[in-house]
Residue frames relative to the residue before (quaternion, step in Angstrom):
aa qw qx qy qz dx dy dz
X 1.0000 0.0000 0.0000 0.0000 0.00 0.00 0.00
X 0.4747 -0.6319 0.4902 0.3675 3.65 -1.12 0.84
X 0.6128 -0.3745 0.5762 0.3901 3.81 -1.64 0.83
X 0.4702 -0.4857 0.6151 0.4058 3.28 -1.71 0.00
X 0.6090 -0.5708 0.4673 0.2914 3.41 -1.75 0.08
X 0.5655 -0.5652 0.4748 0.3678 3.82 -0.98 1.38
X 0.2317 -0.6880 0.6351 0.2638 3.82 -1.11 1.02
X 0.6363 0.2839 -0.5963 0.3987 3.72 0.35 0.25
X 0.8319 -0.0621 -0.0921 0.5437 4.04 -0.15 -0.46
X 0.6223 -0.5866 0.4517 0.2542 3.17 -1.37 1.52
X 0.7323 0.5997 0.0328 0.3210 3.05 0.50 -1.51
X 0.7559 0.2657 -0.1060 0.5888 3.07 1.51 -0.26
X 0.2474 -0.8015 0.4515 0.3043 3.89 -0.73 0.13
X 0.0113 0.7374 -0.6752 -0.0171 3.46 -0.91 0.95
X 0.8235 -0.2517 0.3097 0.4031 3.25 -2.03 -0.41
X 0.4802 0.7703 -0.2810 0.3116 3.86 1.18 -0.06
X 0.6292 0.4961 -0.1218 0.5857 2.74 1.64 -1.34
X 0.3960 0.7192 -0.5355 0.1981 3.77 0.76 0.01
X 0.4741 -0.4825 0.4941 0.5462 3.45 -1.04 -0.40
X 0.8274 -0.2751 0.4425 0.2098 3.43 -1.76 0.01
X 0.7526 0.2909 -0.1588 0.5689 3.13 0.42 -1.61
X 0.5382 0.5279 -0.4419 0.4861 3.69 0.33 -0.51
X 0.7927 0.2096 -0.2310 0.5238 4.14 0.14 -0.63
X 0.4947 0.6548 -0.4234 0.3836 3.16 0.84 0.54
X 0.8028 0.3796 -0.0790 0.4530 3.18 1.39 -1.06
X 0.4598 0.6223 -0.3615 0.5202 3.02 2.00 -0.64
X 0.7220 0.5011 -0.2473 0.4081 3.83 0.36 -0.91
X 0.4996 0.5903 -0.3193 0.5477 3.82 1.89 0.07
X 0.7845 0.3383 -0.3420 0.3913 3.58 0.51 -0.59
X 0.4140 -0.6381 0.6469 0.0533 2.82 -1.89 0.60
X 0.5402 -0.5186 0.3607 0.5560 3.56 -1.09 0.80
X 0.6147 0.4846 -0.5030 0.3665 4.33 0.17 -0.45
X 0.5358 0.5126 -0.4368 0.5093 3.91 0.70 -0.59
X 0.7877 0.3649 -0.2731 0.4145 3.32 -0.15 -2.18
X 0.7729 0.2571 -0.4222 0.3979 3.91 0.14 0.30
X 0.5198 0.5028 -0.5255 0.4482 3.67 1.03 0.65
X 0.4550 0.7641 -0.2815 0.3604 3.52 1.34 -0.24
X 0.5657 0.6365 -0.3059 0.4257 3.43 1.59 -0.35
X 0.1085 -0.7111 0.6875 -0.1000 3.56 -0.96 1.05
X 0.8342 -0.2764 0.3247 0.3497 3.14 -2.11 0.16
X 0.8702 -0.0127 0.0912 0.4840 4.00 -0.17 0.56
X 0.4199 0.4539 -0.2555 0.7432 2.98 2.01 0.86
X 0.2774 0.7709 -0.5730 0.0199 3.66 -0.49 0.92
X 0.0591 -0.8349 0.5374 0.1029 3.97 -0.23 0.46
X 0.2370 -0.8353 0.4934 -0.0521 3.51 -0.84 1.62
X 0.0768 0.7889 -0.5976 -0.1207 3.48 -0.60 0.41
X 0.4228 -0.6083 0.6615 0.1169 3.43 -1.62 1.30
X 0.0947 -0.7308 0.6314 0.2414 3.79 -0.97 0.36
X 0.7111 0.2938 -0.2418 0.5911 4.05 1.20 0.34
X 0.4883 -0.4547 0.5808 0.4664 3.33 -1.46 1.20
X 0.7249 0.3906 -0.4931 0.2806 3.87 -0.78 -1.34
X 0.5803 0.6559 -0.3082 0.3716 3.84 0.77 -0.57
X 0.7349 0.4314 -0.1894 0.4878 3.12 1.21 -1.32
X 0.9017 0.2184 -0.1376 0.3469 2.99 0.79 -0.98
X 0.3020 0.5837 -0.5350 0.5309 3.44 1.41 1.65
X 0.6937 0.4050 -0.4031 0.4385 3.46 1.25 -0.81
X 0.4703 0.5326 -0.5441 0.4463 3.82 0.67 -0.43
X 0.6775 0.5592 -0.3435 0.3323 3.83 0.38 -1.68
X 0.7534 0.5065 -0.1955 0.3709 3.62 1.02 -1.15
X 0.6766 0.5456 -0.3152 0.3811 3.08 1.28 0.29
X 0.5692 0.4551 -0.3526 0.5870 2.88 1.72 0.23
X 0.5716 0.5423 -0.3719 0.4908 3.22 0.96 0.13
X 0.7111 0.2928 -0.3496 0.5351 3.96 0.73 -0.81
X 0.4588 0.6166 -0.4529 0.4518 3.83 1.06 -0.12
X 0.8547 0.0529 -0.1777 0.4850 3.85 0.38 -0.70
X 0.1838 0.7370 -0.5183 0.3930 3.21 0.66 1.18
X 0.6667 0.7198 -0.0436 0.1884 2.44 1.29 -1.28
X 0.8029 0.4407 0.1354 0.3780 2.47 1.61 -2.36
X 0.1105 -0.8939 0.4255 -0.0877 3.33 -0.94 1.19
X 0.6415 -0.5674 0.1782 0.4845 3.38 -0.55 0.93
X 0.8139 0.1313 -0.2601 0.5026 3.68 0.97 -0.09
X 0.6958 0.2147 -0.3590 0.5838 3.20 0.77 1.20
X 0.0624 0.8034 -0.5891 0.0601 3.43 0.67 1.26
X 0.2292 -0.6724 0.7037 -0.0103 3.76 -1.28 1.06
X 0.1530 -0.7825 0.6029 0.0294 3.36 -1.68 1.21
X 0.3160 -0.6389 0.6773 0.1825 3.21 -1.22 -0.30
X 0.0458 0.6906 -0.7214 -0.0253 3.56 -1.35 1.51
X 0.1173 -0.8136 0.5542 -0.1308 2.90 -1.30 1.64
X 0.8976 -0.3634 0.2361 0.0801 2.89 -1.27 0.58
X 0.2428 0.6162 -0.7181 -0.2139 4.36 -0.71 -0.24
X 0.7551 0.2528 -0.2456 0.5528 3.77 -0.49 0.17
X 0.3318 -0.4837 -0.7372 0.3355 1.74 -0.39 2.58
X 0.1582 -0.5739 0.7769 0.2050 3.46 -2.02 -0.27
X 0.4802 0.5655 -0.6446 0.1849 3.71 0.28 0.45
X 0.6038 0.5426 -0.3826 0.4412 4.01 1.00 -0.95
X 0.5053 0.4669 -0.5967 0.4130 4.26 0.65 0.12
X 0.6669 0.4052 -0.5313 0.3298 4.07 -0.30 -0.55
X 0.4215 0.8234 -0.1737 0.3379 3.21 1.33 -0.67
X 0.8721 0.1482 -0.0230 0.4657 2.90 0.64 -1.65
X 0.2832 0.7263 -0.3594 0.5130 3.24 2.11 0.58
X 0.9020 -0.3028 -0.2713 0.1450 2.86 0.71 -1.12
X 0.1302 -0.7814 0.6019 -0.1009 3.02 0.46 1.75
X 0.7529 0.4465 -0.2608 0.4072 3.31 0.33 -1.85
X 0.8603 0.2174 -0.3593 0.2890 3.33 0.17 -0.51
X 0.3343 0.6746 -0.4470 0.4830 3.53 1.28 0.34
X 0.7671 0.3066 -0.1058 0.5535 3.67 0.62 -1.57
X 0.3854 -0.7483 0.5224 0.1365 3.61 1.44 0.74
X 0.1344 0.8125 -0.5189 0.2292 4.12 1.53 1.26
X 0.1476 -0.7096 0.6357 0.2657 3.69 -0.11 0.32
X 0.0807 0.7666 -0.6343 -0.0589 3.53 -1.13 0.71
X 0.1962 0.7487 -0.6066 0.1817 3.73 1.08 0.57
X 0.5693 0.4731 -0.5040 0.4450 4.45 0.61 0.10
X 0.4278 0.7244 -0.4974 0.2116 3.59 1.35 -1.33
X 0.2272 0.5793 -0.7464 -0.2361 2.99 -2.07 -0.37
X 0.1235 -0.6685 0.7244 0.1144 2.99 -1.96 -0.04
X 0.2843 -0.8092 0.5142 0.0073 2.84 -1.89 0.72
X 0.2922 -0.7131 0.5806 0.2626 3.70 -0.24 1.01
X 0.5393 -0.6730 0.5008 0.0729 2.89 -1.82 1.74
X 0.7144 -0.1161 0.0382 0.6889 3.75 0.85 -0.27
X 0.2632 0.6680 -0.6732 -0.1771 3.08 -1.91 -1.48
X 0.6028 -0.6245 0.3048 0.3921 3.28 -1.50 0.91
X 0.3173 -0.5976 0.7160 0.1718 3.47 -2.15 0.17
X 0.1062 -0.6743 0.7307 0.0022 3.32 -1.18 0.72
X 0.8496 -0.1829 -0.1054 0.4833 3.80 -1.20 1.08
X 0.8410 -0.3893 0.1556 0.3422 2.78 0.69 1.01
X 0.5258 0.5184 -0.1900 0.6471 3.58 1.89 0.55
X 0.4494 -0.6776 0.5474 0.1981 3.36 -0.56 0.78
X 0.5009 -0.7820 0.3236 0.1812 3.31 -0.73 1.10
X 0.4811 -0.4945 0.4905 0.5324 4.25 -0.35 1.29
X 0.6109 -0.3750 0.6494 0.2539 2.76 -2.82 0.87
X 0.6162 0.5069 -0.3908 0.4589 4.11 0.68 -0.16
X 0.4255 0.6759 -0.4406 0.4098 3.83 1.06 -0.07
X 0.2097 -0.7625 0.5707 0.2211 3.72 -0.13 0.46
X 0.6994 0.4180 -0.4533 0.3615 3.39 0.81 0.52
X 0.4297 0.8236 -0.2950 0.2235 3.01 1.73 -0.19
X 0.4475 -0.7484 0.4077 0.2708 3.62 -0.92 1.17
X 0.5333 0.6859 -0.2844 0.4053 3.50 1.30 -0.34
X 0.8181 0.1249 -0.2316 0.5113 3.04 0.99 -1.03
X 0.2939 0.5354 -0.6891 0.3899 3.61 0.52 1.05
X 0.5077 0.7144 -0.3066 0.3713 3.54 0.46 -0.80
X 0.9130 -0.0293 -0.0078 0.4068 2.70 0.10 -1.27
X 0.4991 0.3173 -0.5706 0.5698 3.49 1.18 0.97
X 0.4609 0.7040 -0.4300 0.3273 3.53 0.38 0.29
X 0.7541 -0.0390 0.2905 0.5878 3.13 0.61 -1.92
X 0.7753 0.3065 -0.3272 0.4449 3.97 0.17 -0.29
X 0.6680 0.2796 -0.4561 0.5173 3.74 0.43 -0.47
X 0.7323 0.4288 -0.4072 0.3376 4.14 0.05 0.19
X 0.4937 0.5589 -0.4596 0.4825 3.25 1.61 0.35
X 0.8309 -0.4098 0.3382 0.1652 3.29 -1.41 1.04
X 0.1881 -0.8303 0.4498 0.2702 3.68 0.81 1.10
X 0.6605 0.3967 -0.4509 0.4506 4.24 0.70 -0.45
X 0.6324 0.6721 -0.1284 0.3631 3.80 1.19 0.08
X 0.7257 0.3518 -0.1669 0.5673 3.16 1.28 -1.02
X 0.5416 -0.4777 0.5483 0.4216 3.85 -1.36 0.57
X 0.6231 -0.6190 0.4548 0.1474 2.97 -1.86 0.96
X 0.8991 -0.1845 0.1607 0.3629 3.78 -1.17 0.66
X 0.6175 0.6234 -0.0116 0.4795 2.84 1.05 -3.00
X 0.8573 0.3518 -0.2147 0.3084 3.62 0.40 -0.81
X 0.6546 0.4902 -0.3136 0.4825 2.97 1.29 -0.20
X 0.3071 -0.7664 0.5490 -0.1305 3.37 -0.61 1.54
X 0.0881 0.7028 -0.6790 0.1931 3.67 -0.52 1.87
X 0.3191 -0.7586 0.4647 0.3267 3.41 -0.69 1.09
X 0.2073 -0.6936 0.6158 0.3111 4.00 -1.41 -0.04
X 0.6460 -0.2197 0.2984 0.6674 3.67 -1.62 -0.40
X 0.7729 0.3820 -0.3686 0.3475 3.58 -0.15 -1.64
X 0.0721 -0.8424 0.5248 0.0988 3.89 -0.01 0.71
X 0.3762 0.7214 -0.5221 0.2558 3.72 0.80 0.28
X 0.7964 0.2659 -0.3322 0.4298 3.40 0.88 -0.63
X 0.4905 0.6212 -0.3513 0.5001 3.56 0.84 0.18
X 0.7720 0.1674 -0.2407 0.5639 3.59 1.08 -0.42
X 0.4214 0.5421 -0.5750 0.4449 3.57 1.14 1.06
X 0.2828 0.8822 -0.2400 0.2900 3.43 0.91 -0.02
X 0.7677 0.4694 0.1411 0.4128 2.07 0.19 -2.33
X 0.7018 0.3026 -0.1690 0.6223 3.91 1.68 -0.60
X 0.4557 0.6549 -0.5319 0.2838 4.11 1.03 0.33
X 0.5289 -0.6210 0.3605 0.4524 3.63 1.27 -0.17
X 0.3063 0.7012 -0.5521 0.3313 3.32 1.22 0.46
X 0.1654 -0.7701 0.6157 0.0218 3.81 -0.52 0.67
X 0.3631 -0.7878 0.4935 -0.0630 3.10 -0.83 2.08
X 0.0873 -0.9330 0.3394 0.0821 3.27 -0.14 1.05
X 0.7370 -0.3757 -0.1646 0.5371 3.23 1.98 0.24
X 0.5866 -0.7092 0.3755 0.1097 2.82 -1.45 1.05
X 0.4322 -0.8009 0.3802 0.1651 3.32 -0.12 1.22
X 0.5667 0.7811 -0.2579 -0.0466 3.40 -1.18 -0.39
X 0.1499 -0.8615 0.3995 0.2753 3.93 -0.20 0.35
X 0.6573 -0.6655 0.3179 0.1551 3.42 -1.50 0.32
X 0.2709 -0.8615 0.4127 0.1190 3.27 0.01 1.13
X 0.8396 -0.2040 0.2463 0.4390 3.76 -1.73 0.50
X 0.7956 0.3910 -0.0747 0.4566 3.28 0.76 -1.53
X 0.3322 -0.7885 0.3766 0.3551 3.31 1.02 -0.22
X 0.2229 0.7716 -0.5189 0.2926 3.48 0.91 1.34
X 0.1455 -0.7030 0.6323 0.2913 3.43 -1.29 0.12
X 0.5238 0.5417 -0.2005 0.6261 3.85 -0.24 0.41
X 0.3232 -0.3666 0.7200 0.4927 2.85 -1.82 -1.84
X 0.0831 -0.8673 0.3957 -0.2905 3.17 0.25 0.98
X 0.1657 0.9397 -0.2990 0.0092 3.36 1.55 -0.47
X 0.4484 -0.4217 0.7040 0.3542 3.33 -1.36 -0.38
X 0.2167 -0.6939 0.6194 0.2963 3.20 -0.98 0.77
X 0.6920 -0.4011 0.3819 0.4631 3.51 -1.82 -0.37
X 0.3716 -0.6583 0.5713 0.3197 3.63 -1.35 0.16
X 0.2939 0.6648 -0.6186 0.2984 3.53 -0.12 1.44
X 0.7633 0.3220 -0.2353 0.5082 3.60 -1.76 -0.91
X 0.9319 -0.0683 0.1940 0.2989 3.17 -1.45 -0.97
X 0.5965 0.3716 -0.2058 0.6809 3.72 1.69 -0.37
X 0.6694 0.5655 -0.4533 0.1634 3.50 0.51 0.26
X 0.4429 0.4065 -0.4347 0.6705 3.71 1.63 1.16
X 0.7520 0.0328 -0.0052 0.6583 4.15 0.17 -0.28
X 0.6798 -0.4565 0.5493 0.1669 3.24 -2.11 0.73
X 0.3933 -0.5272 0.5247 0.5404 3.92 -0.63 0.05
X 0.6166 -0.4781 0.5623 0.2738 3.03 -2.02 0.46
X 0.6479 -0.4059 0.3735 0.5254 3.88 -1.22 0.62
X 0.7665 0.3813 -0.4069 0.3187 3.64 -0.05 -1.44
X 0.6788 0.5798 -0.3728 0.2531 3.61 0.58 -0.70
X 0.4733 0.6499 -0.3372 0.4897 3.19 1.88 -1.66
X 0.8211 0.3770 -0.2636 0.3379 3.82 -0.15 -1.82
X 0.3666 0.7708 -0.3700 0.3668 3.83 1.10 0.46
X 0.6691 0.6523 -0.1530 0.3215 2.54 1.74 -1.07
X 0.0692 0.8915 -0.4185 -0.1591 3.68 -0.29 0.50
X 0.7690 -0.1991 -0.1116 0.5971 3.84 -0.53 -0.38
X 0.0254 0.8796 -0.4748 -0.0186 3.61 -0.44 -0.14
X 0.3854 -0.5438 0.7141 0.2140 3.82 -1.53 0.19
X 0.0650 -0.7295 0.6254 -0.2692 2.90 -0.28 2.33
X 0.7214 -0.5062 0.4684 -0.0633 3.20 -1.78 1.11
X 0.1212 0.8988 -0.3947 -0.1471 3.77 1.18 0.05
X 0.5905 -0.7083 0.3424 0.1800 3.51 -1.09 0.34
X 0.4493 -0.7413 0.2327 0.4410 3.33 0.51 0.88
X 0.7286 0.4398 -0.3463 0.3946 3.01 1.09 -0.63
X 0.4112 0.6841 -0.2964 0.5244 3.70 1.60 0.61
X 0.7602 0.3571 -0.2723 0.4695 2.94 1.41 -1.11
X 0.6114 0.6028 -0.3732 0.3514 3.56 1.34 -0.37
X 0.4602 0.7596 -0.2997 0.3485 3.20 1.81 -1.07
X 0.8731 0.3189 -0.0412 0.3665 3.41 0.56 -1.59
X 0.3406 0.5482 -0.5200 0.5596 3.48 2.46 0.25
X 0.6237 0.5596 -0.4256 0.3416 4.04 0.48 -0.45
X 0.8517 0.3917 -0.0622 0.3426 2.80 0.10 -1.83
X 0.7938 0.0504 -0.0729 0.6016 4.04 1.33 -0.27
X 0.8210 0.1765 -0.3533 0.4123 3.68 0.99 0.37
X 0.5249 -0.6449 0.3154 0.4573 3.87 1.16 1.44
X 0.8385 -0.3912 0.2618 0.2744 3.38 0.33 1.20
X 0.5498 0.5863 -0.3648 0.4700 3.46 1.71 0.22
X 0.5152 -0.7141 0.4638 0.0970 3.64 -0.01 2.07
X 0.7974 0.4350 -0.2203 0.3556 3.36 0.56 -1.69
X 0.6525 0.5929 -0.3573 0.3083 3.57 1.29 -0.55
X 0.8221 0.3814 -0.2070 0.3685 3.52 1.39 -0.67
X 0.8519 -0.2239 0.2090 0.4248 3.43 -1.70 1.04
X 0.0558 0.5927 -0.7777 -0.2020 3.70 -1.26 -0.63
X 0.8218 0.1442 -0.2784 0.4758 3.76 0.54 0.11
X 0.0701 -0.8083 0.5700 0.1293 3.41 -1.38 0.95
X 0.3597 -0.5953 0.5284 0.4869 3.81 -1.26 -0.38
X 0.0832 0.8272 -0.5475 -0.0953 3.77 -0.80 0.75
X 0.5013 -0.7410 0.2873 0.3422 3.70 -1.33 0.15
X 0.5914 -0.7443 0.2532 0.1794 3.28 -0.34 1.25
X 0.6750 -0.3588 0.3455 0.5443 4.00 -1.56 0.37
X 0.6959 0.5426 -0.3912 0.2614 3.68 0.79 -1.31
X 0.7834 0.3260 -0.1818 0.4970 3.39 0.79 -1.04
X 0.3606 0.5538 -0.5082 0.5523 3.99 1.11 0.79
X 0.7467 0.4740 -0.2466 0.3962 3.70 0.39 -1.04
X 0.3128 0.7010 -0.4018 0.4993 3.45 2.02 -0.15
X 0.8118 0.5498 -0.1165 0.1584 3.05 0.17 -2.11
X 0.4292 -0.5649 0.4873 0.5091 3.93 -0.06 0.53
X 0.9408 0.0171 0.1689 0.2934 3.47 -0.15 -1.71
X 0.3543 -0.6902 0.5784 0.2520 3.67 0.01 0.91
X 0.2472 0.7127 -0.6490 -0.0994 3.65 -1.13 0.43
X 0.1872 -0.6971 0.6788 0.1351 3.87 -0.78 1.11
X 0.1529 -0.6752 0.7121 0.1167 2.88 -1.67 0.77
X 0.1884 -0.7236 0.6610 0.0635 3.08 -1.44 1.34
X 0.2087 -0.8055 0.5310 0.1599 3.65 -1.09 1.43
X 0.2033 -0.8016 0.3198 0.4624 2.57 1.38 -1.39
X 0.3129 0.6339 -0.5129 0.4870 3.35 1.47 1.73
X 0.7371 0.4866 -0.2859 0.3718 3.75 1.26 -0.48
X 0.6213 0.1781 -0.1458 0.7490 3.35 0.96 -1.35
X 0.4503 -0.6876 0.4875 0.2945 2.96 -1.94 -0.17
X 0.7715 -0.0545 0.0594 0.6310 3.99 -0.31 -0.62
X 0.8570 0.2867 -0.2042 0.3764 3.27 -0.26 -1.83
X 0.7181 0.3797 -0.3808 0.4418 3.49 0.79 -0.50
X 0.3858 0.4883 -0.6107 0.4896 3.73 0.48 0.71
X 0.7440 0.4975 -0.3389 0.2899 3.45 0.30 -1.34
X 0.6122 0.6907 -0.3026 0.2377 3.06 1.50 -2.02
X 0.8221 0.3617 -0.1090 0.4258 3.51 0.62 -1.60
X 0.3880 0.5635 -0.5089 0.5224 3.79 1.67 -0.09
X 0.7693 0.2003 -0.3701 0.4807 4.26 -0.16 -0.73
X 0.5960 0.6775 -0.3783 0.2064 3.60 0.41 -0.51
X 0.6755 0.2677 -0.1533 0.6697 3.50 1.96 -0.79
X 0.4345 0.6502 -0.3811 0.4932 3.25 1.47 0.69
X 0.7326 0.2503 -0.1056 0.6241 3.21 1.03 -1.13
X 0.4989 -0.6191 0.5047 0.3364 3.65 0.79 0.34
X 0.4771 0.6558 -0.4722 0.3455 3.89 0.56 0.17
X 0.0270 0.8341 -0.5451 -0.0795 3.92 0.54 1.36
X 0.1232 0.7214 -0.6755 -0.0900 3.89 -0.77 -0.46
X 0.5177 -0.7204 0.4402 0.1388 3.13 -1.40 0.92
X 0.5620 0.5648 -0.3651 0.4815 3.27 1.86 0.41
X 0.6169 0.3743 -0.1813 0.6682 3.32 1.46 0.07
X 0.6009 -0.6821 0.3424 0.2376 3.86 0.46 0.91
X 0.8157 0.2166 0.1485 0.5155 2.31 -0.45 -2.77
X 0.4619 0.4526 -0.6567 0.3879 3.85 0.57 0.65
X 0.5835 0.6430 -0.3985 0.2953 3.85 0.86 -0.14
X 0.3509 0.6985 -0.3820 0.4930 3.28 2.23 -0.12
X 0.6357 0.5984 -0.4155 0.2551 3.60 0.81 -0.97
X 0.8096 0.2404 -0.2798 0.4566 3.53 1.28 -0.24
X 0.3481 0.6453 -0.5435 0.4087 3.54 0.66 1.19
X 0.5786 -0.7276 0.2526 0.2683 3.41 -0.83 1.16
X 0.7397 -0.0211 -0.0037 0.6725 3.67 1.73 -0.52
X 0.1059 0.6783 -0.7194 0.1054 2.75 -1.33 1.78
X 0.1659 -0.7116 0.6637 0.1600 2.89 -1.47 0.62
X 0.1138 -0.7541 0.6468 0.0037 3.34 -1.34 0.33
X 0.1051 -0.7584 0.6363 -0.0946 3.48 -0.71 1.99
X 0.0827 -0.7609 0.6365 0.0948 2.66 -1.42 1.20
X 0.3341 -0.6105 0.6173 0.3668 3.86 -1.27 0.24
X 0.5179 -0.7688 0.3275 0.1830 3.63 -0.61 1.49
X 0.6333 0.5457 -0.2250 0.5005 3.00 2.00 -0.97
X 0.7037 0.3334 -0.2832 0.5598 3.95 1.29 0.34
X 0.4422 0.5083 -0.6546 0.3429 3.73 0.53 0.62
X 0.5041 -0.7035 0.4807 0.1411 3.35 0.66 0.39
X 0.0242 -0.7153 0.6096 0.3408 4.13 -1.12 -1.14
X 0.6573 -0.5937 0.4309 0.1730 3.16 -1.99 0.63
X 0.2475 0.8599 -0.3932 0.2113 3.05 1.36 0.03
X 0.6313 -0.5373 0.4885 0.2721 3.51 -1.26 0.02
X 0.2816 0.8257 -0.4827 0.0765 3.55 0.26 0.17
X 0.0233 0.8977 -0.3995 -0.1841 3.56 -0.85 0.31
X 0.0972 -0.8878 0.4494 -0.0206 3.60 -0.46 1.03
């Protein structure tokens, strides 16, 4: 039997289409549940301070290229949303005077427009947050060269040659959107062959970098959160990195503030890779079969499901 239809776009498949019983329970836990919820390759963390949270996000790029050496260079794929933990990790390194010239890193997506990824002069651009963010303020005898720093484009061949130089990715950043993507990740549309059920996990995690389709409700997400709410200014299509090149990654870590998603979807995808229950209308429940995730939360934004009216 076909799923029911998504009440925010018909046409598409999101977290709407769950069963019943599945938002039923998600809207029961509390931050004391959603951290008993941890299991074997399943950890759930709670921060009781932004500065807490967001040194620990920073420190993982830091114990990640600690790490790395000219013959065993180690990276770090991260994130734009959040971007508070880059000043952060500026300035750690150059305070702790960290040489990371073996580092690398990798940018997690960014938008495309007629098909072309969008100039570092785009003010929405994920590149240059980056790098006025965090790489041009790092310590030029300090920071990894040019070569290492890895932003994907439309043409993703070189960006996912990378991914096979033996550079060894030690974790993969990232936070959770409206839609419950990590990345751009998306829901796909409900057409062709998905247009009675979502792909199945194995098909979804096939997926590697790609020129992806964005969800309206993605696109409304990111008029809030970085363009004051002005719909018309952002992308509808981006190039993001894919299940293929996550499964690279030692360790998925999402950070929940609780400025991106909102209550239930913090909760939604915390029991969903808890209970091992992946669906491809709900992304990051596809985390549920990767071998280590973690999932911070800042305690003061899980927010509740209550009723409230305003």
């Amino acid at each position: 039997m076909p799923r029911k239809l998504s009440a925010i776009a018909p046409d598409w498949w999101d977290y709407t289409t769950l069963d019943q019983e599945i938002i039923a329970d998600t809207v029961q836990l509390t931050p004391e549940k959603m951290a008993k919820l941890s299991r074997p390759g399943f950890k759930v963390v709670l921060y009781d301070t932004l500065e807490d949270f967001y040194l620990a996000e920073a420190l993982e790029y830091i114990h990640a290229w600690k790490q790395s050496t000219n013959d065993n260079p180690v990276g770090v794929c991260g994130p734009i949303g959040p971007t508070e933990q880059l000043p952060l990790v500026v300035r750690l390194v150059n305070e702790l005077g960290l040489d990371i010239r073996s580092g690398h890193f990798w940018g997690m997506d960014e938008w495309v427009v007629d098909g072309v990824e969008v100039p570092v002069s785009h003010p929405l651009s994920f590149e240059r947050c980056d790098r006025a963010m965090c790489f041009n303020r790092i310590d030029k005898k300090l920071r990894m060269p040019d070569a290492n720093l890895h932003f994907p484009k439309a043409d993703t061949a070189a960006y996912r040659a990378t991914w096979e130089t033996g550079v060894r990715c030690a974790v993969m950043q990232g936070g959770q959107g409206d839609v419950k993507h990590w990345a751009f990740n998306d829901p796909p549309r409900r057409k062709g062959r998905w247009k009675d059920n979502p792909p199945p996990p194995d098909e979804y995690r096939k997926l590697a970098t790609r020129l992806v389709e964005l969800h309206p409700l993605t696109v409304a997400q990111n008029a809030r959160t970085s363009g004051g709410g002005n719909i018309s200014l952002v992308p509808t299509q981006a190039v993001s990195v894919g299940p293929q090149e996550t499964w690279k990654a030692e360790k998925v870590s999402i950070w929940h503030a609780g400025t991106h998603d909102n209550a239930f979807g913090q909760r939604l995808t915390c029991l969903m890779i808890a209970q091992r229950i992946p669906d491809a209308s709900v992304p990051m429940s596809l985390l549920a079969d990767h071998p280590n995730v973690q999932f911070n939360y800042y305690r003061g934004g899980i927010g509740s499901c209550a009723i409230e009216m305003h």
